[in-house]
C-alpha positions as a Markdown table, in Angstrom:
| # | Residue | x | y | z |
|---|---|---|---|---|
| 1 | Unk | 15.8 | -17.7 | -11.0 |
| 2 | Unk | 17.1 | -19.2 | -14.6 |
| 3 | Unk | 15.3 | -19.0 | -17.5 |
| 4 | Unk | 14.5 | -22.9 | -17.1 |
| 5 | Unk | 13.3 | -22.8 | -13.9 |
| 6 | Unk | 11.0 | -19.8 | -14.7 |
| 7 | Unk | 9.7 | -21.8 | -17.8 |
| 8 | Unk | 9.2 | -24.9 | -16.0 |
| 9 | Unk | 6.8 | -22.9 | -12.9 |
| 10 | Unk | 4.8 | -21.0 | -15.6 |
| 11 | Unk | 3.8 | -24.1 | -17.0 |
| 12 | Unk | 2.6 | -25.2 | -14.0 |
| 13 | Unk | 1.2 | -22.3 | -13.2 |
| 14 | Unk | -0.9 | -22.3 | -16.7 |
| 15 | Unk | -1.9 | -26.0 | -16.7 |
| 16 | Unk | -3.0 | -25.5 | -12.5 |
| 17 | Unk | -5.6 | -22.8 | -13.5 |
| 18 | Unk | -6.6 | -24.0 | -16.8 |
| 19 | Unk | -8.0 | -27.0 | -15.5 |
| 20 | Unk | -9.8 | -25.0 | -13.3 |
| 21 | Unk | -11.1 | -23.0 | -15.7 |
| 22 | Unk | -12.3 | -25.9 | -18.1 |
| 23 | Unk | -15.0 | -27.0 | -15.5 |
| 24 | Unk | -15.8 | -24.6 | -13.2 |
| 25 | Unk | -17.7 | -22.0 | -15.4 |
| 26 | Unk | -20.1 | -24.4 | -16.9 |
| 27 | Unk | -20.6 | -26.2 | -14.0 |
| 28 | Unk | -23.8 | -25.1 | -13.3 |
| 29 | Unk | -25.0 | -24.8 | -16.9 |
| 30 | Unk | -24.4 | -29.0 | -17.0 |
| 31 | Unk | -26.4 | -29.6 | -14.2 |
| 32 | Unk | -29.2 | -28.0 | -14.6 |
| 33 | Unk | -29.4 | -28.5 | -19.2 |
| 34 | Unk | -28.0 | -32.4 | -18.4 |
| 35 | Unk | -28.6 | -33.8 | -15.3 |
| 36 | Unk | -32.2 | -32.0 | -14.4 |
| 37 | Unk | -30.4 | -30.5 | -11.4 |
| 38 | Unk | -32.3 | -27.7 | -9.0 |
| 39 | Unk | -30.9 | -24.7 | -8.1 |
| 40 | Unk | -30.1 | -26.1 | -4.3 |
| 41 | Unk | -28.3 | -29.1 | -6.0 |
| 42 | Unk | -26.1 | -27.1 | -7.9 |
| 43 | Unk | -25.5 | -24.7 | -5.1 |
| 44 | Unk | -24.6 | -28.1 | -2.9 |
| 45 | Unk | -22.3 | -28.9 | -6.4 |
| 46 | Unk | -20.5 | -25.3 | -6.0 |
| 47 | Unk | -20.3 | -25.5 | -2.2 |
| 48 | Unk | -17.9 | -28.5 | -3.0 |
| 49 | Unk | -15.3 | -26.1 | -3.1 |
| 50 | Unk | -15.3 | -24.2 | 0.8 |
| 51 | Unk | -15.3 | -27.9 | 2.2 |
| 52 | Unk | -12.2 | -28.6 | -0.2 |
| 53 | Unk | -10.7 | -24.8 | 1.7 |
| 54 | Unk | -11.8 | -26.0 | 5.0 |
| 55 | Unk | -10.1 | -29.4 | 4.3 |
| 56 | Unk | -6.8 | -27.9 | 1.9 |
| 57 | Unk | -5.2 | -26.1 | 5.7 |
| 58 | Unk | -4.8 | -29.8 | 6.8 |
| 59 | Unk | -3.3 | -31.9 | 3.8 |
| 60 | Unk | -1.1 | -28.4 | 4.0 |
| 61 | Unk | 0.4 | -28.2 | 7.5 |
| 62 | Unk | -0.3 | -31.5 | 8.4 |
| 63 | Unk | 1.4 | -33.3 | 5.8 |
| 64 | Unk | 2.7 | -31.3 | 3.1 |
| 65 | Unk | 4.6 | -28.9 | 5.3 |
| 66 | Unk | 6.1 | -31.8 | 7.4 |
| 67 | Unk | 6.4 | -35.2 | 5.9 |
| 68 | Unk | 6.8 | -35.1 | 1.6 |
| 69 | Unk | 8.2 | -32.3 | -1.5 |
| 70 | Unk | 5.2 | -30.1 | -2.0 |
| 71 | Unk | 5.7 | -30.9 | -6.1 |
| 72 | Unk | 5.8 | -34.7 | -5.3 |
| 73 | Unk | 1.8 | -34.2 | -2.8 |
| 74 | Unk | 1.1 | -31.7 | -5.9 |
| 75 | Unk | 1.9 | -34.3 | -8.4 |
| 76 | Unk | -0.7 | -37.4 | -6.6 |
| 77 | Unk | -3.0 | -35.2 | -5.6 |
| 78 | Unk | -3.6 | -34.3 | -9.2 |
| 79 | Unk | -3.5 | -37.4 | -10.4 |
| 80 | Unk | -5.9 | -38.5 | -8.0 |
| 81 | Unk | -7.7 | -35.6 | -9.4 |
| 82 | Unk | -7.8 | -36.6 | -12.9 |
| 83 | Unk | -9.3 | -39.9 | -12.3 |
| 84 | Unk | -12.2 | -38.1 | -10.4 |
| 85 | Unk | -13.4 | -35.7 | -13.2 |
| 86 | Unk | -13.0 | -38.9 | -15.6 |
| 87 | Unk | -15.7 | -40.2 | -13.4 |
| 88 | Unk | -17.6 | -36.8 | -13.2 |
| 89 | Unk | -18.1 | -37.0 | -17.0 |
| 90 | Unk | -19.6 | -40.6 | -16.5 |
| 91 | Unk | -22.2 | -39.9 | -13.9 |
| 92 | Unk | -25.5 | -39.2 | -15.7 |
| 93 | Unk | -27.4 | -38.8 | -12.3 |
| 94 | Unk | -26.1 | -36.0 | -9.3 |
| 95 | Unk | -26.6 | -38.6 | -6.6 |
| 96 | Unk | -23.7 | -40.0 | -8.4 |
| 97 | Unk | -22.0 | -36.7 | -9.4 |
| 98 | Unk | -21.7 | -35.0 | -6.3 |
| 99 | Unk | -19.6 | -37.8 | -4.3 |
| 100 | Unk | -16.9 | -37.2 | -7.4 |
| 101 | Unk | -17.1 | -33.5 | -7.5 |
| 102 | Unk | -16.7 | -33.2 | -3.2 |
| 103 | Unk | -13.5 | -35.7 | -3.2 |
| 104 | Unk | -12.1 | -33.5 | -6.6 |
| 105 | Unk | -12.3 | -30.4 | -4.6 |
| 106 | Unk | -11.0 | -31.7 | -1.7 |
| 107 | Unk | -8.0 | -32.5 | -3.9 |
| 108 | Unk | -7.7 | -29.9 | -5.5 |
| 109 | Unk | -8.0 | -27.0 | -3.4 |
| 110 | Unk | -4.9 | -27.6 | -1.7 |
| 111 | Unk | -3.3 | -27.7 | -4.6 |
| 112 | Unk | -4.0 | -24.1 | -5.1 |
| 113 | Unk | -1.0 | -23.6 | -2.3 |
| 114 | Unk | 1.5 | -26.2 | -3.1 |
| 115 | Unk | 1.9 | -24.4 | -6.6 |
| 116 | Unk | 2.5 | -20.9 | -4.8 |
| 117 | Unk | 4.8 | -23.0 | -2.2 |
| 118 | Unk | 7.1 | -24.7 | -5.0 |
| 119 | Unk | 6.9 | -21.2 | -7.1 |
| 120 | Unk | 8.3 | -19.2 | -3.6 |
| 121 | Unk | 11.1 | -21.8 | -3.1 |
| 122 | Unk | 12.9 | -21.0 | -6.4 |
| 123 | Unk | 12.4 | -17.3 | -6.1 |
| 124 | Unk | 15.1 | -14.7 | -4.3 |
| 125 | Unk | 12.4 | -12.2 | -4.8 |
| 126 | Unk | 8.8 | -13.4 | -4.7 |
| 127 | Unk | 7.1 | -9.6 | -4.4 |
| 128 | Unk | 8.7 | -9.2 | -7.6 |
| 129 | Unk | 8.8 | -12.0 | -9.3 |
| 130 | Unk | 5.8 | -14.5 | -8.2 |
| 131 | Unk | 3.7 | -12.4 | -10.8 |
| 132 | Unk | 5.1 | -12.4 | -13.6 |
| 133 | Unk | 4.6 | -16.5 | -12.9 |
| 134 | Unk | 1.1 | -16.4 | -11.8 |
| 135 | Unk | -0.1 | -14.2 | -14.6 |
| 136 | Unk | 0.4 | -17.3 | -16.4 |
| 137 | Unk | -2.3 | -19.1 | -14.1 |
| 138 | Unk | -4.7 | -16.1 | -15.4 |
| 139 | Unk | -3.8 | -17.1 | -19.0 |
| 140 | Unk | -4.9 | -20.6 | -18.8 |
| 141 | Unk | -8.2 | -20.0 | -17.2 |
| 142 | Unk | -8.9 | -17.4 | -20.2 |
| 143 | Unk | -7.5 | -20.1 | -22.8 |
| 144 | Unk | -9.8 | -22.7 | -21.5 |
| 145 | Unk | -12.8 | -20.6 | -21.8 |
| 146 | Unk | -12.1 | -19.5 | -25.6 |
| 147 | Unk | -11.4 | -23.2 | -26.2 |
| 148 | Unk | -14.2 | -23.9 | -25.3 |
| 149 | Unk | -16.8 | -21.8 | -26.8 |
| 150 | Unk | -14.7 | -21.1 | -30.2 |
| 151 | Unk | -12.3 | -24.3 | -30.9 |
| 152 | Unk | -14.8 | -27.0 | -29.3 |
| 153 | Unk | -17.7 | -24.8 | -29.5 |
| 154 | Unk | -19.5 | -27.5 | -26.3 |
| 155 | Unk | -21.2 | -24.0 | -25.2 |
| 156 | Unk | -23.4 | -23.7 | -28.5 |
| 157 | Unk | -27.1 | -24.6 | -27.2 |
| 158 | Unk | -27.2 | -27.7 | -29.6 |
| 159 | Unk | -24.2 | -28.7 | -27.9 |
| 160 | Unk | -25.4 | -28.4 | -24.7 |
| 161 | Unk | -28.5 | -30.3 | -25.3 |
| 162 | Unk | -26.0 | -33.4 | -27.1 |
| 163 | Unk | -24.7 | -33.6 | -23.6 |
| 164 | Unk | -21.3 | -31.7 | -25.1 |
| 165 | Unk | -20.7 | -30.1 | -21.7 |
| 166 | Unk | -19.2 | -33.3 | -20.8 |
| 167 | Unk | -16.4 | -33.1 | -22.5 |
| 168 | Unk | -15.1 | -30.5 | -20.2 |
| 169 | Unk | -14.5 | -32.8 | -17.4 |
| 170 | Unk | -12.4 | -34.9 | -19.8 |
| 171 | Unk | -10.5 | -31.8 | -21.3 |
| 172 | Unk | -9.8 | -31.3 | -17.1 |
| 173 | Unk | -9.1 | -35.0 | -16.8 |
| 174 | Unk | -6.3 | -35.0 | -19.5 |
| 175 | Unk | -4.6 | -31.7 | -18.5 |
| 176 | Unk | -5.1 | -33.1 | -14.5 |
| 177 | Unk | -3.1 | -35.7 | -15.5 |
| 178 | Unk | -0.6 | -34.0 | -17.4 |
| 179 | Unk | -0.2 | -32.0 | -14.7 |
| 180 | Unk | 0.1 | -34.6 | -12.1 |
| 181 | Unk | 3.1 | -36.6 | -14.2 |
| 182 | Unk | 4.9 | -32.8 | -15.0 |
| 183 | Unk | 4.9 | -32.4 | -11.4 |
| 184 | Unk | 7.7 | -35.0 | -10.6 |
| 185 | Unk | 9.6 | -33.3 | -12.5 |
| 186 | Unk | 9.4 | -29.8 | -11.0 |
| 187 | Unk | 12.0 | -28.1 | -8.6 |
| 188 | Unk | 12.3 | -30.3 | -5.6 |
| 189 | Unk | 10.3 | -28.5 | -2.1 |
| 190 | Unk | 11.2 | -30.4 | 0.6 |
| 191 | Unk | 8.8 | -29.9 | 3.7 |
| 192 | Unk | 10.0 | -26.7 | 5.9 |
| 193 | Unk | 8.8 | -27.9 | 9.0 |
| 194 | Unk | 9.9 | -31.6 | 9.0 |
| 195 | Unk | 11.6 | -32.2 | 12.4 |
| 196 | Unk | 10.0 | -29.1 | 14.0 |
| 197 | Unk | 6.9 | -29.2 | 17.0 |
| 198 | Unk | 4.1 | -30.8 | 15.8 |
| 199 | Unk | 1.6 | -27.5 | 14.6 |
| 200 | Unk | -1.8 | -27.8 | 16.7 |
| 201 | Unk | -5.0 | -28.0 | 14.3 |
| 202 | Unk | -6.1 | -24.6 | 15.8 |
| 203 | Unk | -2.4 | -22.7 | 14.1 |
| 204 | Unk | -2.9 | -24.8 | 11.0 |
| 205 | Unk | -6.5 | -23.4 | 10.3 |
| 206 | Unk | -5.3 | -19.5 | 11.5 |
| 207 | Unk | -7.2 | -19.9 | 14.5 |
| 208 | Unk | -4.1 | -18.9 | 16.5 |
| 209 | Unk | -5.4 | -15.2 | 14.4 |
| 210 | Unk | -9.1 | -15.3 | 16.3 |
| 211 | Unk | -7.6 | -12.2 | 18.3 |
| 212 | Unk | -7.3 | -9.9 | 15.7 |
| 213 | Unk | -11.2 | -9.6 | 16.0 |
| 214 | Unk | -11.0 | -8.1 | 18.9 |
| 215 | Unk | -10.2 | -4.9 | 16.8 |
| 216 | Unk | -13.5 | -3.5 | 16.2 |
| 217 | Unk | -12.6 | -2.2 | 12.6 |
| 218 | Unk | -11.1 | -5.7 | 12.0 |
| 219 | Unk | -14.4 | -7.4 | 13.0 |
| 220 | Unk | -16.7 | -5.0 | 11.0 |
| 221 | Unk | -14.1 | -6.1 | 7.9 |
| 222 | Unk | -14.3 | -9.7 | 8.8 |
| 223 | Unk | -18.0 | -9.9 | 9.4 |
| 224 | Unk | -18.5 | -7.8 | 5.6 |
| 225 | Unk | -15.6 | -10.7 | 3.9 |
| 226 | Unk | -18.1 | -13.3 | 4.7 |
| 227 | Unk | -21.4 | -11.6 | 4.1 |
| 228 | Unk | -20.4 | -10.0 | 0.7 |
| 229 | Unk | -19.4 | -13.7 | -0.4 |
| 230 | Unk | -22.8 | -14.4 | -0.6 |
| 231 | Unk | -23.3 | -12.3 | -3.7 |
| 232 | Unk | -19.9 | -14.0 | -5.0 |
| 233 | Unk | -21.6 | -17.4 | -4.7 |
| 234 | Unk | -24.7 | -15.9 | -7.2 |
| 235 | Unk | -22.0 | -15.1 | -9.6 |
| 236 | Unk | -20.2 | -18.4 | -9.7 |
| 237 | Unk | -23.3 | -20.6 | -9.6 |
| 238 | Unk | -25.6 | -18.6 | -11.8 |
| 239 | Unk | -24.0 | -16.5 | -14.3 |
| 240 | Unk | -23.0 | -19.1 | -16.9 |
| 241 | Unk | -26.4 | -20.8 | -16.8 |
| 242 | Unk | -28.0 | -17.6 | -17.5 |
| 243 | Unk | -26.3 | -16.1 | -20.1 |
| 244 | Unk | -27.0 | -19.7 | -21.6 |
| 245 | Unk | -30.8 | -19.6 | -20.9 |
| 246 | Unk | -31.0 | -16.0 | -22.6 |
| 247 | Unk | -29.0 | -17.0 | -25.6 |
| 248 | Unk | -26.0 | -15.5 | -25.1 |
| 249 | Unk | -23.7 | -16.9 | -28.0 |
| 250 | Unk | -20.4 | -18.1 | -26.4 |
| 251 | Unk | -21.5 | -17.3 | -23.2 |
| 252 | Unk | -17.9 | -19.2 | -21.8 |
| 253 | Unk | -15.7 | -17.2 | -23.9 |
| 254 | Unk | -16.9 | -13.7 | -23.0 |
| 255 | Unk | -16.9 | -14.6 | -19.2 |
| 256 | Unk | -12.9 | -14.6 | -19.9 |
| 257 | Unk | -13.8 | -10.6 | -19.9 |
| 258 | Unk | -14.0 | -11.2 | -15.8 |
| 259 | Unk | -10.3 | -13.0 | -15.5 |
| 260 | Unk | -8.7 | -10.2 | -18.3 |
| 261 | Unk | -10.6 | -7.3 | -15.9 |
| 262 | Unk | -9.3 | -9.0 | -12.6 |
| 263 | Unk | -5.6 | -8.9 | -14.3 |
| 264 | Unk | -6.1 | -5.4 | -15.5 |
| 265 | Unk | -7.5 | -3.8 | -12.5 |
| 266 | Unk | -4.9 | -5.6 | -10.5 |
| 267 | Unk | -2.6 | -3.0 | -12.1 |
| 268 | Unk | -4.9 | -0.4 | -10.8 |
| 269 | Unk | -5.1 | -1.3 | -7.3 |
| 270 | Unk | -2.0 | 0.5 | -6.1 |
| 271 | Unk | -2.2 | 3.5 | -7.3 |
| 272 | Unk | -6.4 | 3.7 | -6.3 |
| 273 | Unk | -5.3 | 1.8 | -2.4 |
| 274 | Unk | -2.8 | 4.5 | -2.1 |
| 275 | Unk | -5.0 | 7.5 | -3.5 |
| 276 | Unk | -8.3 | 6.8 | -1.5 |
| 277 | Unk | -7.2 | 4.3 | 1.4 |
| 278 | Unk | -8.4 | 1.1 | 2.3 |
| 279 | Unk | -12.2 | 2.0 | 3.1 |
| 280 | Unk | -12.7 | 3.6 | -0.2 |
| 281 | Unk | -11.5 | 0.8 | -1.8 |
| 282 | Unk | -13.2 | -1.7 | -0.5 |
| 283 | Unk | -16.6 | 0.5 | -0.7 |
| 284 | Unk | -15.8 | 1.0 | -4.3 |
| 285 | Unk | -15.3 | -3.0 | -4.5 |
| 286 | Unk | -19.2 | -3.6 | -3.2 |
| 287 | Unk | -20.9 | -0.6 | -5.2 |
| 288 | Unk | -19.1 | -2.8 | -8.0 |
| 289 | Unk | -21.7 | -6.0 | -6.9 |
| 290 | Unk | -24.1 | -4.3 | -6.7 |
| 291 | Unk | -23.6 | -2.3 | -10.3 |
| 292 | Unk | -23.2 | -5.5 | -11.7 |
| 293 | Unk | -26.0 | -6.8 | -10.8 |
| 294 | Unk | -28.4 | -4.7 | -11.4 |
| 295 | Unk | -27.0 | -4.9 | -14.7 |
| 296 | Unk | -27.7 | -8.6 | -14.9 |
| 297 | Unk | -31.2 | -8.1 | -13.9 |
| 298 | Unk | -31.8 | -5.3 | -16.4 |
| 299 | Unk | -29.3 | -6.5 | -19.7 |
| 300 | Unk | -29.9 | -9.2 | -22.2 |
| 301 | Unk | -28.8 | -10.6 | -25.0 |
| 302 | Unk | -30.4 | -8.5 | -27.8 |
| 303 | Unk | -29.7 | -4.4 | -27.6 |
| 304 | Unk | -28.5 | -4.6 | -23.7 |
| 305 | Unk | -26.2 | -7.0 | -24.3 |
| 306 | Unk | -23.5 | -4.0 | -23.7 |
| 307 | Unk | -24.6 | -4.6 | -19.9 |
| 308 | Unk | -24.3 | -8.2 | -19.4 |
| 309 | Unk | -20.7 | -7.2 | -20.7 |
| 310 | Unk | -20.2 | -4.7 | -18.4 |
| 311 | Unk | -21.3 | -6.8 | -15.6 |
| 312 | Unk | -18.7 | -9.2 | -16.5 |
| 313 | Unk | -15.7 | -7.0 | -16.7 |
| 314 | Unk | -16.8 | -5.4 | -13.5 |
| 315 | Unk | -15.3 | -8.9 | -12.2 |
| 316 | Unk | -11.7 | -7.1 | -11.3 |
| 317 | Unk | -13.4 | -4.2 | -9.1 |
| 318 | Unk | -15.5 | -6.6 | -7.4 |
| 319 | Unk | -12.8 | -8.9 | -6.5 |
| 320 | Unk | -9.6 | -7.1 | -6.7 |
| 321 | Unk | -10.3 | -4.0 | -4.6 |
| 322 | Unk | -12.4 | -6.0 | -1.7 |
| 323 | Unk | -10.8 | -9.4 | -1.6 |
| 324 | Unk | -7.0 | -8.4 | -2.3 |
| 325 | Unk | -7.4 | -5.3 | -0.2 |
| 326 | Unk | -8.6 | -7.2 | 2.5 |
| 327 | Unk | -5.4 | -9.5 | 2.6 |
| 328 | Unk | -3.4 | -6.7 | 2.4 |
| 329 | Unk | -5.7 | -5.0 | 5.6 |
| 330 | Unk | -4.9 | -8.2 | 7.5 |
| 331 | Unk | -1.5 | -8.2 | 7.0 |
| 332 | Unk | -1.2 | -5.1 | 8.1 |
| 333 | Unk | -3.4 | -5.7 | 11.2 |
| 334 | Unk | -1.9 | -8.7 | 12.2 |
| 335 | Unk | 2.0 | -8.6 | 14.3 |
| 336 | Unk | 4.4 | -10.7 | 12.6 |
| 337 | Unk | 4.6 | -13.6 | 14.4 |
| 338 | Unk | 0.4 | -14.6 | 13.4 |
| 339 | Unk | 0.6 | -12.8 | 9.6 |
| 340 | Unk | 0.3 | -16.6 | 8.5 |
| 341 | Unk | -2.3 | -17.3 | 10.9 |
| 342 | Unk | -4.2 | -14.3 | 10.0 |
| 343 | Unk | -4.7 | -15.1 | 6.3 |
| 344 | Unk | -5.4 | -18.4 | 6.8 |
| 345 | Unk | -8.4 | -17.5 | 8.9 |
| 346 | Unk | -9.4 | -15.0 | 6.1 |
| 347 | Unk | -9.2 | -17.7 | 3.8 |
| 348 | Unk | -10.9 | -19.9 | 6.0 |
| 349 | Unk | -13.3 | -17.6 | 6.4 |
| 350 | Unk | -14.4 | -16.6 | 3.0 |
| 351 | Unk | -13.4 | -19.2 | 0.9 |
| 352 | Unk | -15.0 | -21.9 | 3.7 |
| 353 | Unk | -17.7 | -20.9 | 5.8 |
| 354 | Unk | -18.7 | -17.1 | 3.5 |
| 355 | Unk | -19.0 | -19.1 | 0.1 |
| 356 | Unk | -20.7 | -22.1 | 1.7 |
| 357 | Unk | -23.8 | -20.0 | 3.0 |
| 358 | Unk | -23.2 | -18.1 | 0.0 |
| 359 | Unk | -24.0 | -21.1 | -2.4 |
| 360 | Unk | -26.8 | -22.3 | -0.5 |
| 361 | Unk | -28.5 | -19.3 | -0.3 |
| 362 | Unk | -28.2 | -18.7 | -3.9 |
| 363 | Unk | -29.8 | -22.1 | -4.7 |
| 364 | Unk | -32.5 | -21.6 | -2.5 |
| 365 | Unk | -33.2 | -18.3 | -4.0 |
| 366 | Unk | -32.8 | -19.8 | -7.7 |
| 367 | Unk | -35.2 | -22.6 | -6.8 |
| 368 | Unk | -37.8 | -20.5 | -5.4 |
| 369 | Unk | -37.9 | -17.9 | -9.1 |
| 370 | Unk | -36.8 | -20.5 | -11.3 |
| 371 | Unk | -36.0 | -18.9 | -14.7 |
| 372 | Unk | -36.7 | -15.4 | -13.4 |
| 373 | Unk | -33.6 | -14.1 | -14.0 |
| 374 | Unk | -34.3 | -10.3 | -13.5 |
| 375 | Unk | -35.9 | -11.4 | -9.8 |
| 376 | Unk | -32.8 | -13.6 | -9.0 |
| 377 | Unk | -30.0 | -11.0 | -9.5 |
| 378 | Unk | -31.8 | -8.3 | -7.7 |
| 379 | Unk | -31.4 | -10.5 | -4.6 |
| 380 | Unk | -27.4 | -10.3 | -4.5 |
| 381 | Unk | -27.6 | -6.8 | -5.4 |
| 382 | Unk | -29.8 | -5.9 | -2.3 |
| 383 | Unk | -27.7 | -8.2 | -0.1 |
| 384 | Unk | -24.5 | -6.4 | -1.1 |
| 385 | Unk | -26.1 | -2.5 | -1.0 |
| 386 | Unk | -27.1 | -3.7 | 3.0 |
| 387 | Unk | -23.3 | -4.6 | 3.3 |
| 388 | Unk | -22.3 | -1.3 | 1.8 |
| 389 | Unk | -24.3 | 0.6 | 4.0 |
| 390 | Unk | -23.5 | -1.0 | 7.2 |
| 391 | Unk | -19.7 | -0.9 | 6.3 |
| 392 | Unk | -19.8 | 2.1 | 5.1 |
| 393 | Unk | -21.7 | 3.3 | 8.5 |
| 394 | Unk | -19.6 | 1.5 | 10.9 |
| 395 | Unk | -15.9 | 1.0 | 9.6 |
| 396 | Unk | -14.0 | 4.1 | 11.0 |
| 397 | Unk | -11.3 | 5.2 | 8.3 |
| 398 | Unk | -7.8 | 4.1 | 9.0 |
| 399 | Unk | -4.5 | 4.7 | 7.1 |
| 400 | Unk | -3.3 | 1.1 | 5.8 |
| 401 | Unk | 0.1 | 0.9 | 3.9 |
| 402 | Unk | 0.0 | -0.9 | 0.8 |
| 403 | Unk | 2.3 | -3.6 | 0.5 |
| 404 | Unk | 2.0 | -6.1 | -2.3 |
């Protein structure tokens, strides 16, 4: 890959997850300061993003991977996309809110493959090269957040109670549409499958992987991937909002601890995968949820603020040794010819249906102890110490190869 090309894809891959990371975090914190929003609304608000992962499989194979260049789908849909958080930062009322928020995910969620798909076709060598692009996405997400709370300072509570959090949506709005117009210009990716049999709905999903549960270990795995996304939902939806409410000063800023952690421990995972094996890893994974959130319960923002700190950099266990071990387990569980298949039903899966009950539990839970924080956080916690125990009672050991 030339120097160019390489420029050109990190770009993209920076602006993709910036604009993620510009909204996403204080999501909740808007809601409930600006709009008077209950927990279940913004649970319903965050759950926006499985229906965009149940929907992104079908604007993928459907019409991406047959009809139109990825860069040129990449290119509209974020366009689209940047008119829709234009009208997020209008709606003053979450009747009117969540119809924008629902049709940006949808949007945008696919998007989240058609990067990866025009960063693979310039690449001789994606195992070693796709991360030394995507490391870039990692970048922007941390740079939004320091924005943010440092350059724009919209996080201050002052700010927030000025309605500053809006902004956010139109920093998204701006870069969206940067994006969308630098995407025309990318590498050209024509469709792979344009001219081949038309893919059945039930291979597009990964449903053509439903056998691999027949494997009890895989099942016990599968069944854990959704239930421990229910204490991943508590993180997403809750943990910017309370730092906030406890008066965490640039509470945005020093949850870019969790993306610097998740890069960092990605390093890590190798060497621990091939050390301790897969079930050790992914034990050590949901002992991290659980740590963290006992931490949450028990930290604040005055002498235990080393805690809430702590929490947050615990981000790259938590995700890094459960979720990217768990691809890595699938792969290795599924025969070549349904690897695809496999990890888009993993996907599906977690992403869809885990984080979707995940979300609306959490904002049931948050309704019913509004503003007690310590009771709230105990709840994931317990939920993922019951998935520890009954993975770690029921998951026989196997020897897994890691393969990045």
């Amino acid at each position: 890959m030339n120097k160019s090309i390489q420029i050109q894809l990190s770009l993209m891959m920076f602006l993709q997850f910036f604009i993620w990371g510009a909204w996403f975090v204080t999501l909740g914190t808007f809601l409930g300061h600006n709009m008077g929003a209950s927990g279940s609304q913004i649970g319903a608000a965050f759950g926006t993003q499985s229906w965009g992962a149940i929907v992104a499989p079908f604007i993928i194979g459907m019409i991406a991977d047959r009809y139109f260049n990825a860069e040129k789908i990449l290119g509209v849909l974020h366009l689209i996309g940047a008119g829709l958080m234009y009208l997020m930062a209008q709606s003053t009322e979450f009747t009117t809110f969540y119809p924008y928020v629902l049709g940006y995910m949808i949007v945008y969620m696919p998007t989240l493959a058609l990067v990866n798909s025009v960063s693979f076709n310039q690449m001789k060598d994606p195992a070693k090269e796709f991360s030394n692009i995507r490391v870039w996405g990692t970048i922007g997400w941390i740079l939004a957040g320091l924005m943010i709370s440092f350059l724009f300072r919209w996080d201050d509570n002052q700010n927030i109670a000025a309605g500053a959090l809006k902004n956010t949506f139109l920093l998204a709005s701006v870069v969206s549409a940067a994006l969308g117009i630098f995407s025309f210009l990318l590498p050209a990716t024509p469709p792979k499958g344009k001219g081949t049999q038309q893919t059945s709905i039930a291979s597009t999903l990964g449903l053509d992987a439903i056998k691999l549960l027949a494997n009890r270990n895989y099942l016990i795995f599968f069944v854990s991937a959704i239930l421990i996304c229910i204490p991943l939902a508590f993180y997403y939806s809750n943990a910017n909002p309370f730092l906030v409410d406890i008066g965490m000063k640039n509470a945005t800023a020093k949850m870019t601890i969790g993306q610097m952690s998740e890069a960092f421990f990605m390093l890590l995972l190798p060497f621990f995968f091939k050390r301790y094996g897969f079930k050790n890893t992914i034990l050590v994974g949901m002992l991290a949820w659980v740590v963290r959130y006992i931490l949450f319960a028990y930290g604040d923002a005055g002498s235990h603020t080393y805690m809430l700190l702590i929490g947050i950099g615990l981000h790259g266990i938590c995700y890094d040794f459960f979720f990217v071990s768990g691809q890595i387990y699938t792969d290795a569980k599924a025969d070549e010819t349904i690897k695809s298949a496999a990890q888009g039903l993993i996907t599906l899966a977690t992403y869809g249906v885990g984080m979707l009950i995940g979300f609306w539990v959490a904002g049931m839970i948050t309704d019913a102890y509004h503003g007690d924080w310590q009771t709230i956080w105990l709840y994931p916690a317990g939920f993922a110490a019951v998935v520890l125990i009954v993975f770690f009672s029921t998951f026989k050991n196997e020897a897994i190869e890691y393969k990045a």
